[in-house]
C-alpha positions as CSV (number, residue, x, y, z in Angstrom):
1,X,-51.2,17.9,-43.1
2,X,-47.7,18.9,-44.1
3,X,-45.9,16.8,-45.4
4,X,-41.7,17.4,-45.7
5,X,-40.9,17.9,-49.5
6,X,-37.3,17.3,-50.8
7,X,-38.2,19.8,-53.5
8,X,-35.6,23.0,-53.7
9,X,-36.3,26.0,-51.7
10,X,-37.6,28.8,-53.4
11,X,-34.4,30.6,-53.5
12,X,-32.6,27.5,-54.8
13,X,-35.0,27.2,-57.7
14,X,-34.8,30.9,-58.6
15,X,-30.8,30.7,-59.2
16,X,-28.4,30.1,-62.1
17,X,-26.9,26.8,-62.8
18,X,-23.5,28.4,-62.4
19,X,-24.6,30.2,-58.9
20,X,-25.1,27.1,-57.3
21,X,-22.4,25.1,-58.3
22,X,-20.1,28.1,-57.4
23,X,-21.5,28.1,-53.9
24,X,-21.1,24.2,-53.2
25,X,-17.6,24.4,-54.1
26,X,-17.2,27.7,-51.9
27,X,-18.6,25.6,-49.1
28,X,-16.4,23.0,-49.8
29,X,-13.3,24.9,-49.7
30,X,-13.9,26.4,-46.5
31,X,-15.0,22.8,-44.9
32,X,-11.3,21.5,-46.4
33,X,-9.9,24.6,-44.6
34,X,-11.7,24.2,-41.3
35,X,-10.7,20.5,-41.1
36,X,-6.8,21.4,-42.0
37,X,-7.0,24.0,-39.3
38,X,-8.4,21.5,-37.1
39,X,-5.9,18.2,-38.0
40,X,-2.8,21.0,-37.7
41,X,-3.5,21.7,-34.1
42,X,-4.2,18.7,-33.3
43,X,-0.7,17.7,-34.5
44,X,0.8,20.8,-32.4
45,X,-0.6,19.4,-29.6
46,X,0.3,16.5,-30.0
47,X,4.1,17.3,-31.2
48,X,4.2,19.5,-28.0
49,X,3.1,16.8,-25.6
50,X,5.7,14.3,-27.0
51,X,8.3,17.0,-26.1
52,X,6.9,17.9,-23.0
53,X,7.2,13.5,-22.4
54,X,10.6,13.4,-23.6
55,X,11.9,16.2,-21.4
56,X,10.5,14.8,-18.4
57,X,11.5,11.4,-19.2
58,X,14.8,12.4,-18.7
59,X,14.4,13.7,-15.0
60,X,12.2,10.8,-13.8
61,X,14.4,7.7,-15.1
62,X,17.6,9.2,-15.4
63,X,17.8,10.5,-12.5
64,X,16.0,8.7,-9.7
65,X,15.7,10.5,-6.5
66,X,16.4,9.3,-3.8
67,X,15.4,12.2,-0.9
68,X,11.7,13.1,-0.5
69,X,13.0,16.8,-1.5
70,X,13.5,15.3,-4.6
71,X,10.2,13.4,-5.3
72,X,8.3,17.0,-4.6
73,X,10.4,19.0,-6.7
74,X,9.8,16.2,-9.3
75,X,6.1,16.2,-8.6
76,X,6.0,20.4,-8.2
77,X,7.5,21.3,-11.5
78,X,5.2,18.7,-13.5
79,X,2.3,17.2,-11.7
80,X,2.0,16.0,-8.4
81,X,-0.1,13.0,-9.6
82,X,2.9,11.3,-11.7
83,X,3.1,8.1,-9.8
84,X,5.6,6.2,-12.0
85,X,7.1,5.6,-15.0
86,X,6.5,2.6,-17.9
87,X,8.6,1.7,-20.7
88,X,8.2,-1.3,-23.0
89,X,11.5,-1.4,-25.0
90,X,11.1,-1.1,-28.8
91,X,7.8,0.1,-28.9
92,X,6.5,3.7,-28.4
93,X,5.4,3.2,-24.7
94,X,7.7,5.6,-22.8
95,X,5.4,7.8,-20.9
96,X,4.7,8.9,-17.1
97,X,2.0,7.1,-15.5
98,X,-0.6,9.6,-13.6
99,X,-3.2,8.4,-10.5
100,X,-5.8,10.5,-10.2
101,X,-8.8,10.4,-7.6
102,X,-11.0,8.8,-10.0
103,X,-10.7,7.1,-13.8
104,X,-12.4,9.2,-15.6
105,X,-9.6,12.8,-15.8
106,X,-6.8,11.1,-17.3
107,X,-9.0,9.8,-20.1
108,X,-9.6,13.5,-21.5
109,X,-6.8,15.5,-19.7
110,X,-2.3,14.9,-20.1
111,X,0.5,14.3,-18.1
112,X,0.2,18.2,-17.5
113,X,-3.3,18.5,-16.7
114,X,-4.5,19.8,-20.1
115,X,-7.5,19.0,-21.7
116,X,-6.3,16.4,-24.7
117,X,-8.0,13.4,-26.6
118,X,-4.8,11.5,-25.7
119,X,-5.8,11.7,-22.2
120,X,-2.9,10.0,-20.1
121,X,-1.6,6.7,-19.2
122,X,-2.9,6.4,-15.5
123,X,-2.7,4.1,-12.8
124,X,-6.5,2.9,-11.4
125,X,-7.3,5.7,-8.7
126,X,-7.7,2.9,-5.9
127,X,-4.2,1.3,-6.0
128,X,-1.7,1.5,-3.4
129,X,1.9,0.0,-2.8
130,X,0.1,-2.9,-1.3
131,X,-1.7,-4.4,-4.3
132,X,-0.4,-7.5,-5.5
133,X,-1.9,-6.7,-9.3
134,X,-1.7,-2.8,-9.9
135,X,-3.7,-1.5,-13.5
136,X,-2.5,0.8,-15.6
137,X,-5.0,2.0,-18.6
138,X,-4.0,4.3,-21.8
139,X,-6.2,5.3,-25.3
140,X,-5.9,3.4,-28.1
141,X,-5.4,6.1,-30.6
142,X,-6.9,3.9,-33.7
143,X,-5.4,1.8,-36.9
144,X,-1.8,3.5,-38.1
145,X,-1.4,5.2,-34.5
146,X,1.3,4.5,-32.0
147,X,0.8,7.1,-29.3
148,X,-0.4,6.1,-25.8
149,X,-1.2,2.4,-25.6
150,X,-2.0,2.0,-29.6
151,X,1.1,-0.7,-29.4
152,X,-0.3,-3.3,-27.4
153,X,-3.1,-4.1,-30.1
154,X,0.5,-5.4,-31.4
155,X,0.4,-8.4,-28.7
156,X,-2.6,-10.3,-31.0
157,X,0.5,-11.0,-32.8
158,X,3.0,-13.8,-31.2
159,X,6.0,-12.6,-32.9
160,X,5.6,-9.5,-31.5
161,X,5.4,-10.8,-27.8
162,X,8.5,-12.5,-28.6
163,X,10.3,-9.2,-29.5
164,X,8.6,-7.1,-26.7
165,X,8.1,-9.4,-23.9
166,X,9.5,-7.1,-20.8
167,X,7.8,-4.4,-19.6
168,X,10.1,-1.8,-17.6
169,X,8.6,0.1,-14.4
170,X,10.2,3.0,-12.4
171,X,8.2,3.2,-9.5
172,X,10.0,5.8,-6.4
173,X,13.5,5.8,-8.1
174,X,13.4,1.5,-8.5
175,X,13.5,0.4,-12.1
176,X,11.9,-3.0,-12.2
177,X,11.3,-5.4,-15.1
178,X,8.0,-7.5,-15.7
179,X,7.7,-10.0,-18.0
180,X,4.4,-10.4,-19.7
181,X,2.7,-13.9,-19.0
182,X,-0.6,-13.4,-21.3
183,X,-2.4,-11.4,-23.6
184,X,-6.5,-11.3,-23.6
185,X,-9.6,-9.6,-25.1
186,X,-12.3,-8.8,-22.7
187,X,-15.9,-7.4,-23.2
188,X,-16.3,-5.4,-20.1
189,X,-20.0,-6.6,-19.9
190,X,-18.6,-9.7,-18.3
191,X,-16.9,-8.3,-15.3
192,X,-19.4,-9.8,-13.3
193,X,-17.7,-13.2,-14.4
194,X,-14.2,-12.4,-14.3
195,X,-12.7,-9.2,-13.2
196,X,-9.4,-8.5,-15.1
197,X,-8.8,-5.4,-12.4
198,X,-9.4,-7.1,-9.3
199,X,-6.2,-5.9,-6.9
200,X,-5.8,-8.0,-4.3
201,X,-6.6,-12.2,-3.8
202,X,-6.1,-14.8,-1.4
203,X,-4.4,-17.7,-2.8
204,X,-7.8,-19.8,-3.6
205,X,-9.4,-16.6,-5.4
206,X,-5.7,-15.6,-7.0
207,X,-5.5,-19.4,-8.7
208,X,-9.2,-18.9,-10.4
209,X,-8.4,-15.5,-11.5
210,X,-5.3,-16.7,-13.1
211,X,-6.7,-20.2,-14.6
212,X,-9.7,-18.3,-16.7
213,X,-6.3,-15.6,-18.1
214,X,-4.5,-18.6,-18.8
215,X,-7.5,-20.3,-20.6
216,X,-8.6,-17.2,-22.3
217,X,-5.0,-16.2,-23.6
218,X,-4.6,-15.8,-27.0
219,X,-1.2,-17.5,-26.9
220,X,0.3,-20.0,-24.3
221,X,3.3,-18.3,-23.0
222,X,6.0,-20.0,-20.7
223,X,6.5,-18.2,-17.8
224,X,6.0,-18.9,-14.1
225,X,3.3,-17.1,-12.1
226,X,3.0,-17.2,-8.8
227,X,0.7,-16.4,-5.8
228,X,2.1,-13.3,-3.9
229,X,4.3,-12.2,-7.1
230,X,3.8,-8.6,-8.4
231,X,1.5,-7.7,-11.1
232,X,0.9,-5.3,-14.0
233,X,-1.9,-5.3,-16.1
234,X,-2.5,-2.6,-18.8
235,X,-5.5,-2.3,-20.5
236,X,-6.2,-0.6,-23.8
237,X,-9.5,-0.6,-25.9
238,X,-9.9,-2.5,-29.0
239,X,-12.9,-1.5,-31.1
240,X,-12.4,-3.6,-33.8
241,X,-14.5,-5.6,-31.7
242,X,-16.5,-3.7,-30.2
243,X,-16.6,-0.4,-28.3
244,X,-17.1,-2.1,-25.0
245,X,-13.8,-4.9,-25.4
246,X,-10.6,-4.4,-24.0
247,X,-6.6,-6.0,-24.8
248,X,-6.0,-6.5,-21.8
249,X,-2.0,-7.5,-21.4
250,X,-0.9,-9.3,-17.6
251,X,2.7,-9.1,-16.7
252,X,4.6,-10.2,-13.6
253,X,7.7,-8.5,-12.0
254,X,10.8,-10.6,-12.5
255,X,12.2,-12.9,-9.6
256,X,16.3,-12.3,-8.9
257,X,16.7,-15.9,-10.7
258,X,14.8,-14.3,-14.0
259,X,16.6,-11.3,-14.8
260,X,18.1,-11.1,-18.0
261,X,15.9,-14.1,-19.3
């Protein structure tokens, strides 16, 4: 029977000392080089997508349209799946949001349609202007990141909230401000027990769904929510713990009486 050996190859055993150690370090340049190349474009990228965000920015918000002309051309020069805009103020969320026909593109392709690791923020592929909670999801780009939805891992700190409570949504030209009522981690395995993304609700299923967020907030915050008022949820992965939980953060659109609060 043959049995695997960790003794050196023949080859190995047949050269100098100073022959081996000059072709480990060899290797190991060219492995530092590879993974420079590789962190440098991945920097362009995203450098150039943070520009491409920043240019567009300004068309979308600044400039609300107001004739369907407009929407298209909006829609035409970029990508006809930008359904919105979000904004929390103070942080580094200030991106178009995309809706694709499923949930899976955005997670691996931009705002432009290009194939990036910093996917897209994306609105879930089955909402419509009719859902009372609409769900928004982005990447969590890890520990030191801000990009994409890396802030809200922020909201497990209550200070935080405090500073970075309102969440601002352009959504067909209409800016409109939501004010976040609690902040959760979820492990997706227990959808069949609560389901954070459910759209819609009568008002019995609506007062469940927001007893077991209010009982499984991390903090109690004050703010009025109603059945029939306007929902956001974004969602966000946070695998420190776990690769299948979620911070999950629930807002709800300001009432005229609320503004400015």
């Amino acid at each position: 029977m043959k049995i695997w050996s960790c003794k050196a190859p023949f080859f190995i055993s047949k050269m100098k000392e100073g022959e081996v150690i000059k072709s480990v370090k060899v290797i190991t340049v060219c492995i530092g080089i590879v993974t420079a190349i590789l962190i440098i474009l991945q920097f362009d990228i995203s450098v150039k997508d943070q520009v491409s965000y920043e240019e567009n920015q300004a068309v979308y918000t600044e400039k609300p349209y107001e004739q369907k002309k407009e929407k298209e051309n909006f829609q035409e020069n970029v990508n006809s799946d930008i359904c919105s805009w979000i904004t929390i103020p103070g942080t580094n969320i200030d991106y178009p949001v995309c809706q694709g026909t499923d949930n899976e593109y955005y997670l691996t392709h931009d705002v432009n349609g290009n194939e990036n690791i910093y996917g897209a923020i994306f609105l879930d592929y089955q909402s419509n202007q009719e859902d009372l909670n609409k769900v928004i999801y982005g990447h969590n780009m890890g520990a030191g990141s801000d990009e994409m939805f890396s802030s809200l891992i922020s909201y497990e700190n209550s200070e935080w909230y405090s500073e970075h409570r309102i969440i601002q949504y352009v959504d067909n030209g209409d800016k409109q401000a939501y004010k976040i009522f609690a902040v959760m981690n979820f492990d997706i395995n227990n959808l069949s027990e609560f389901d954070y993304m459910q759209r819609n609700f009568d008002s019995q299923t609506f007062e469940e769904w927001l007893l077991y967020i209010k009982k499984h907030s991390l903090y109690n915050y004050d703010v009025d929510v109603k059945y029939g008022d306007e929902l956001i949820t974004l969602s966000t992965c946070n695998r420190k713990l776990g690769e299948d939980n979620r911070l999950v953060v629930f807002s709800v659109k300001e009432r005229g009486e609320d503004e400015g609060k």
